[in-house]
N, C-alpha and C positions, 0 to 999 in steps of 0.2 A: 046466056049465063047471067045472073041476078047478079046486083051490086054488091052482096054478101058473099057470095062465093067470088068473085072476083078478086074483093080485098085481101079475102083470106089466102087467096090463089098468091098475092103480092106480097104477105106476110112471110108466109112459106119459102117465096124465092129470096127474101131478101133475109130469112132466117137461114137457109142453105149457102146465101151467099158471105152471112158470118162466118160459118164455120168452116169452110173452105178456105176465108182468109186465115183465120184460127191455126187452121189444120198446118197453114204455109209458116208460120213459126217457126223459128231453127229448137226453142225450146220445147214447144209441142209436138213439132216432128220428130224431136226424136224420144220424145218421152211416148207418144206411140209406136216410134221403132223399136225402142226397148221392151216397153208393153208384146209386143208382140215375137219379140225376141225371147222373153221371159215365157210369154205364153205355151210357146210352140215348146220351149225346155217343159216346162210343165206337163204338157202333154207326155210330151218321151221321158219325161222319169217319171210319172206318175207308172207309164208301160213298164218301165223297167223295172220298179219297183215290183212292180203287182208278180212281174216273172221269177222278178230275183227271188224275192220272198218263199214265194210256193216252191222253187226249185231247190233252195239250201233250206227252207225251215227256219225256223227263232234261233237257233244255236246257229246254223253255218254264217247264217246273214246276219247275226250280232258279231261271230268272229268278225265276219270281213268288214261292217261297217265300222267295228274297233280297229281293225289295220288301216283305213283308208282316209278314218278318222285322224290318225297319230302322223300318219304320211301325209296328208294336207298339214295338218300344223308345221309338222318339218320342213314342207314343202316352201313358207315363208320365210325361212333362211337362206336356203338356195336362194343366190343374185343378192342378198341381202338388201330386197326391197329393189333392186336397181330398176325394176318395170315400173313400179310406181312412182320414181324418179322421173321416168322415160314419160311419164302420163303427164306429170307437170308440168317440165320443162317445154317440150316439144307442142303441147296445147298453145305455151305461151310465145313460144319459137320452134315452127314448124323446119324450120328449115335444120335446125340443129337434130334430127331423128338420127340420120346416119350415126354420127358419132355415141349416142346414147343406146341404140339399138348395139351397136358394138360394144361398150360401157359394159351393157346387161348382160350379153353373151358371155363375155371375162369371167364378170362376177360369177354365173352360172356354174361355168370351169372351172374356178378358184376352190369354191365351197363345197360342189359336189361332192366329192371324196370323201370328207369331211361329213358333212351330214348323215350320208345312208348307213354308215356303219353304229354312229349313234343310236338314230331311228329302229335300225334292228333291236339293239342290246332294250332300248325302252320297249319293243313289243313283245320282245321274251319273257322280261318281266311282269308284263300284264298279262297274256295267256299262257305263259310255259310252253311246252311240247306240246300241249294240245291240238297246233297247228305246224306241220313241218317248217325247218327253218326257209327251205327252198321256197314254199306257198308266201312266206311272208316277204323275203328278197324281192320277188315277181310282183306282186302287190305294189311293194314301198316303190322299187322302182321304177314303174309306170307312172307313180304321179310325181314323184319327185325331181324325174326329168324329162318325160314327154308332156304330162298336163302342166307343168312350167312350162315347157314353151307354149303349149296352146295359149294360157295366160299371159304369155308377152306378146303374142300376135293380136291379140282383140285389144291388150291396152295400148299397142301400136294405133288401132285401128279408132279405138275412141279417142285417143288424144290427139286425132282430124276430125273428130264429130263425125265421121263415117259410121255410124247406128249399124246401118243397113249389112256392111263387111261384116261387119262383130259380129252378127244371128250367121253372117256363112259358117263361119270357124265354130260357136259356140253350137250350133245347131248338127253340126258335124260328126263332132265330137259326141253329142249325144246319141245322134240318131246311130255313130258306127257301133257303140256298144251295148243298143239294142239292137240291133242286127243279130252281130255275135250274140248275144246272149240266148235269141231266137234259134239262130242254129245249131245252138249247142244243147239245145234243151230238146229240140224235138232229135237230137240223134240217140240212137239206142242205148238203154242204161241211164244209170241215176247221174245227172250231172252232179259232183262234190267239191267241195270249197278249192285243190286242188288242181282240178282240169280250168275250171271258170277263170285261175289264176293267167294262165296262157290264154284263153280268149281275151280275156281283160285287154294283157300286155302287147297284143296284136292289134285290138283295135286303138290304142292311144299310142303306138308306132304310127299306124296312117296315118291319122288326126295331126299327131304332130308334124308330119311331113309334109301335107298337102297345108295345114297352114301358114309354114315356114315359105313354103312354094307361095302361097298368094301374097304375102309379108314384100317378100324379094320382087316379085311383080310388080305390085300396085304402090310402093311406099322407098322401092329403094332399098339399095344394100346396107351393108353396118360397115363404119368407118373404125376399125379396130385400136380402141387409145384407152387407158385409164382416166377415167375423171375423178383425180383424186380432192381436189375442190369440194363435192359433192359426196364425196364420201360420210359425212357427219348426218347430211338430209338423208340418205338414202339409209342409213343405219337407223336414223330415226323410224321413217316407214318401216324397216324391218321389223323392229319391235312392237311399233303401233299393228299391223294382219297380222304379225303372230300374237300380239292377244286379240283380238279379235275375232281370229280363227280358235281359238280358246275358248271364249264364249260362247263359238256355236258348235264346237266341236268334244271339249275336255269332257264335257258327262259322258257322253258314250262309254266310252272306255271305264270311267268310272264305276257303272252302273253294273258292265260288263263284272269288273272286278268284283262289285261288290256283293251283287245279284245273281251272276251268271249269265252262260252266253246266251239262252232261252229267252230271259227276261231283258237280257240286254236288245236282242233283237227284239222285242214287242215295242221297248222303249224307243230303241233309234226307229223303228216304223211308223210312230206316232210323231216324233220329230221329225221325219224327211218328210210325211202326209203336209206339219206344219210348215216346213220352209217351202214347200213346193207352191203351197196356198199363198207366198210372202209376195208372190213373183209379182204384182201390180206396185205394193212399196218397195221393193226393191229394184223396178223398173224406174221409177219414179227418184230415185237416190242416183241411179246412175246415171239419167238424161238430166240432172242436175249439180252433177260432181264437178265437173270443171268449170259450170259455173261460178264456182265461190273463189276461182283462182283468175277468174277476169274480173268477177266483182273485187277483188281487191286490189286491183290495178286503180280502181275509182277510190279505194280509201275502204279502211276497216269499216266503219260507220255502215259504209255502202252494200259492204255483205254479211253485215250484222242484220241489217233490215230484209235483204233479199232471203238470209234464212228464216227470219220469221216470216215473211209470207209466205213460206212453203208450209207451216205446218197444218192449215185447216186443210189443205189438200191432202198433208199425206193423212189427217182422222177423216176425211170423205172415202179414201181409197182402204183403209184400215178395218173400221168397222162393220160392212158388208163383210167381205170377210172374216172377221170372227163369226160373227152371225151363222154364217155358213157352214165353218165347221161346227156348231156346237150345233145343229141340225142333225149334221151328217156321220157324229161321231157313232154314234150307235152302230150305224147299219155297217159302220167297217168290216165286223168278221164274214159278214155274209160274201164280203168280197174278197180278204186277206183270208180268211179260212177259221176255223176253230181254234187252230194254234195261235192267233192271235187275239184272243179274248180281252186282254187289259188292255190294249194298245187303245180304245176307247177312252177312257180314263187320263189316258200321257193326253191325246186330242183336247180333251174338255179342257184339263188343268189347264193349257199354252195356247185357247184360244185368241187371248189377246196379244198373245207374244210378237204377231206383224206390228200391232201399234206401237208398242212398246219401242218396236227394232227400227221404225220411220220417224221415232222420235227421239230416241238417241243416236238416227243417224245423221238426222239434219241438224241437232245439236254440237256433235260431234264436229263437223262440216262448218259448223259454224265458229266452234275456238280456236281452229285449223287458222281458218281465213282470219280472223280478230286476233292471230299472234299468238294464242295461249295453247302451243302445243304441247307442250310440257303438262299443263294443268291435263288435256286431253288423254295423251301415254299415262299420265299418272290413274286415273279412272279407268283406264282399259286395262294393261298391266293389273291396278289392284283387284276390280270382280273376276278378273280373268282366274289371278291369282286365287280368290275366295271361292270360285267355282267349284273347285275340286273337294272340301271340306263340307261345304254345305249339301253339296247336292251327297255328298256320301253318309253324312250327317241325314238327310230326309230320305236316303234308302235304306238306310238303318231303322228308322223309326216308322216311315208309313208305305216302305214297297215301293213301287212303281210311280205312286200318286203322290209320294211322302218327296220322290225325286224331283217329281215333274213340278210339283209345288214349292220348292224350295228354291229348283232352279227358274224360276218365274219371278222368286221374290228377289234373284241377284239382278235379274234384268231392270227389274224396277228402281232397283237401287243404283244401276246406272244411268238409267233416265233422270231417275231424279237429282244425283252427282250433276250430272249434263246442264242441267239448266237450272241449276244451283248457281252453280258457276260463271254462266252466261248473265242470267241478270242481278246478281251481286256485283258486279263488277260493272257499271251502267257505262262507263266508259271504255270503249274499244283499247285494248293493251296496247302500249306502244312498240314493245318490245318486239322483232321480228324471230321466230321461232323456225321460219318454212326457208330457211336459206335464201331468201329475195338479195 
């Protein structure tokens, strides 16, 4: 072997043996466990998609992504945040789980009542009869209390940095209702918004059972007590994922109302194409979320800086993808079908929407940890709020593109809120806002 291939041979191992130390990082392990937790979602709802679509058409799968849409938003009342309590607390005291795993449960019990009947009366008002009241029940109810639990088991599971558990549950959950969705489509007869209602609600019964079952397992029971201490922070979170969930959720329905169900399902198909494509920055937010809650055990300062060094990472992980979709927007119908003509268009307009969404979330993450929660809920709350007027506003005016356009230009103006805020204020807040 020549002295030139030899070194190169040394280069090589001693570049393998970077990355291998690399790889051993608890921050990069799990930012590839997530990657790949994300991926694998990706995978299965891109499938489920591709099914769902072709089996209900633009009108069925705009109703349902409008029901599921309104039921997720609802859905962050129920526990009123207490899971995302459970993610703070227990990251920072593992030992205290039992008691807050019971905490969220309560809450869970307390509010549910409460919410679903709500939840109904607001989807009547958005589609009328056009969908039996029964299809909507079955719907809201699946996510508003079995996909709540799914979501208190993984944020059980990430607040031990167990990456790995989270892709069991979350991967689960996906894969059971492609399954279903598979067998209900190759049985004889048109599957209609109604029978899919009962496959739905069968397969997020399992999901929620089997991860309640690994929950109890691997993490221990729930110590059943009120934390009413905590009450103030967790109502905080409440509000903070219900705008949130507003953000990524309110136009649907909107568009629905505004457009029709046709249009509304081309638009949520262009938006589920886009969140689906997020799955690398939003890998990347979550193998970094509780970091900013140990960084600030070291001092605001300390996780003021640690979120600016995330941000050229999350525009390396960002703008490939855009890239990609604005490639691949065209060739959509060939694969979604004819009925899906404009859903091209919703694609192009939000291809930058991942960037957008990795930088007002590391943003976001960052006034959390720096004290200024309040400025935080104020910015999410308000575009949340503004969401529904503009984006109905730019479906009024340019269709499809006039929505998808409009609701790009509220994201922007939360990013830019976001870090308005952050470096106006050059000194970390003193104020503590996270209930420390």
């Amino acid at each position: 072997m020549s002295q030139n291939s030899s070194s190169a041979l040394e280069k090589l191992k001693a570049l393998y043996g970077r990355l291998l130390a690399l790889s051993r990082l608890p921050l990069v392990a799990n930012t590839i466990s997530y990657t790949i937790n994300f991926g694998l979602q990706l995978v299965i709802q891109l499938a489920f998609f591709l099914f769902i679509s072709r089996a209900l058409g633009p009108e069925g799968y705009g109703l349902f992504v409008t029901i599921t849409s309104v039921s997720i938003m609802a859905g962050f009342v129920v526990g009123l945040g207490s899971e995302y309590l459970l993610l703070q607390r227990v990251a920072v005291e593992p030992q205290s789980f039992g008691k807050y795993l019971g905490h969220s449960l309560i809450m869970m019990g307390l509010t549910f009542p409460f919410v679903l009947p709500a939840t109904l009366a607001v989807l009547y008002f958005l589609i009328g009869s056009s969908v039996p009241l029964s299809t909507i029940a079955i719907i809201s109810l699946t996510d508003l209390l079995f996909t709540k639990l799914i979501i208190l088991c993984a944020q059980s599971y990430m607040a031990f940095d167990l990456a790995r558990k989270q892709i069991v549950i979350n991967i689960l959950a996906a894969s059971l209702k492609l399954v279903f969705l598979l067998i209900a489509t190759v049985l004889p007869g048109t599957l209609t918004l109604h029978e899919w209602a009962w496959w739905f609600f069968v397969s997020g019964l399992l999901s929620a059972l089997v991860s309640c079952w690994l929950v109890l397992r691997d993490l221990g029971r729930p110590v059943f007590k009120l934390i009413r201490d905590d009450m103030k922070l967790s109502l905080l979170y409440c509000i903070e994922f219900l705008s949130i969930g507003g953000m990524r959720d309110l136009d649907k329905p909107v568009v629905v109302h505004n457009l029709g169900a046709d249009a509304g399902g081309q638009y949520a198909a262009g938006f589920r194409i886009i969140d689906a494509a997020s799955a690398p920055v939003r890998a990347f937010l979550y193998a970094t979320y509780t970091r900013h809650f140990r960084q600030a055990q070291d001092g605001q300062a300390s996780s003021l800086a640690f979120g600016i060094k995330l941000l050229p990472v999350t525009v390396f992980l960002a703008l490939p993808v855009a890239a990609f979709l604005l490639l691949v927007a065209g060739f959509l119908p060939l694969v979604l079908g004819e009925d899906f003509a404009e859903t091209p268009i919703v694609v192009m307009c939000l291809a930058f929407y991942p960037l957008l969404m990795g930088l007002s979330g590391v943003g976001a993450d960052v006034l959390r940890a720096t004290g200024r929660q309040r400025v935080r809920m104020a910015l999410l709350i308000g575009t949340s709020l503004l969401l529904i007027p503009v984006v109905s506003l730019g479906s009024t005016i340019g269709g499809l593109a006039g929505a998808a356009l409009f609701r790009f230009a509220v994201q922007i103006a939360l990013t830019i809120g976001t870090w308005f805020f952050i470096l106006w204020a050059k000194t970390p807040a003193v104020a503590d806002d996270t209930g420390k």
